[in-house]
N, C-alpha and C positions, 0 to 999 in steps of 0.2 A: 202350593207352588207359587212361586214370584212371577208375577205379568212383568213382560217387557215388549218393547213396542223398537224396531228396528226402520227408519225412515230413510231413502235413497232419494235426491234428488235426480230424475234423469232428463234426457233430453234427446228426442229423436237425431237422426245421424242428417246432415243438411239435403243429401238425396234421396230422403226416405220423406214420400209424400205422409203429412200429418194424422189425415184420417188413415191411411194404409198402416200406420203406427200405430194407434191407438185401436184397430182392430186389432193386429197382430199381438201385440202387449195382451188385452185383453179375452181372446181367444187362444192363444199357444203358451205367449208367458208363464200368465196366471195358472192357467189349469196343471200346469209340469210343477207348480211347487207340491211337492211331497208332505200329504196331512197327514201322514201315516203315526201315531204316536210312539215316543220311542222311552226310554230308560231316563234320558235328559231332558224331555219333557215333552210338549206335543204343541206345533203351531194351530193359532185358533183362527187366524185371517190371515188375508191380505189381498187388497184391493191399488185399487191405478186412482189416482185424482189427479184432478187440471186444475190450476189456477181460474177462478171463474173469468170471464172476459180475458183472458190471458191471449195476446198477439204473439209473446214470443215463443220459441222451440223447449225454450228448456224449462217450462212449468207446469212439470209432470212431479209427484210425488207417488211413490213405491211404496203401500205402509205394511209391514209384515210383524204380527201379534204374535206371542206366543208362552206361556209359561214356562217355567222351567228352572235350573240350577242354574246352566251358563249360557252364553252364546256361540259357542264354538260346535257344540253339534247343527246350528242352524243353518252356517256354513256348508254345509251337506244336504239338507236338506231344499236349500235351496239353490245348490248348484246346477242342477238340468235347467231350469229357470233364468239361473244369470245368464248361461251361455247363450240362449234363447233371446235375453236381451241385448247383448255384447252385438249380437248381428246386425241389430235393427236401432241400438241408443247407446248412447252416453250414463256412466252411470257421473253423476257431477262429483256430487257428495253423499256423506253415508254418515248415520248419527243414532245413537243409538239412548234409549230412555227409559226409565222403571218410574210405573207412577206412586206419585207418594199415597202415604197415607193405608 
């Protein structure tokens, strides 16, 4: 199966204290994404990253791995998750990538 790698830039909500974020994201978030494997294929990570030395809010990276046919069952898979984040951040931007080779 084809690795793809789907990256979210997000960004805590401006009332939402940073570390209360960064537990929350990594304690609730992450653990609701569904690793269960399916027909379309099965996510292998995903992890939260900060910009190192990072001052501002919005330099949070979402990385979510996964092989598979398409992206479109990912969407599922990772919807108990988004929601989860939608409360607590911003999602900025969303990009999605197949490594070569």
């Amino acid at each position: 199966m084809r690795k793809h790698i789907r990256v979210y830039r997000v960004a805590s909500l401006p009332d939402v204290d940073e570390g209360a974020f960064e537990s929350f994201v990594t304690e609730q978030v992450l653990p609701a994404v569904n690793m269960n494997p399916t027909r379309g294929g099965q996510l292998t990570s995903t992890s939260l990253l900060k910009e190192a030395g990072a001052e501002r809010r919005d330099c949070y990276l979402w990385i979510v791995e996964w092989e598979g046919t398409s992206a479109q069952w990912v969407d599922l898979k990772l919807e108990e998750a988004v929601k989860k984040l939608d409360s607590v951040g911003l999602r900025v931007a969303e990009m999605y990538f197949t490594p070569l080779g």
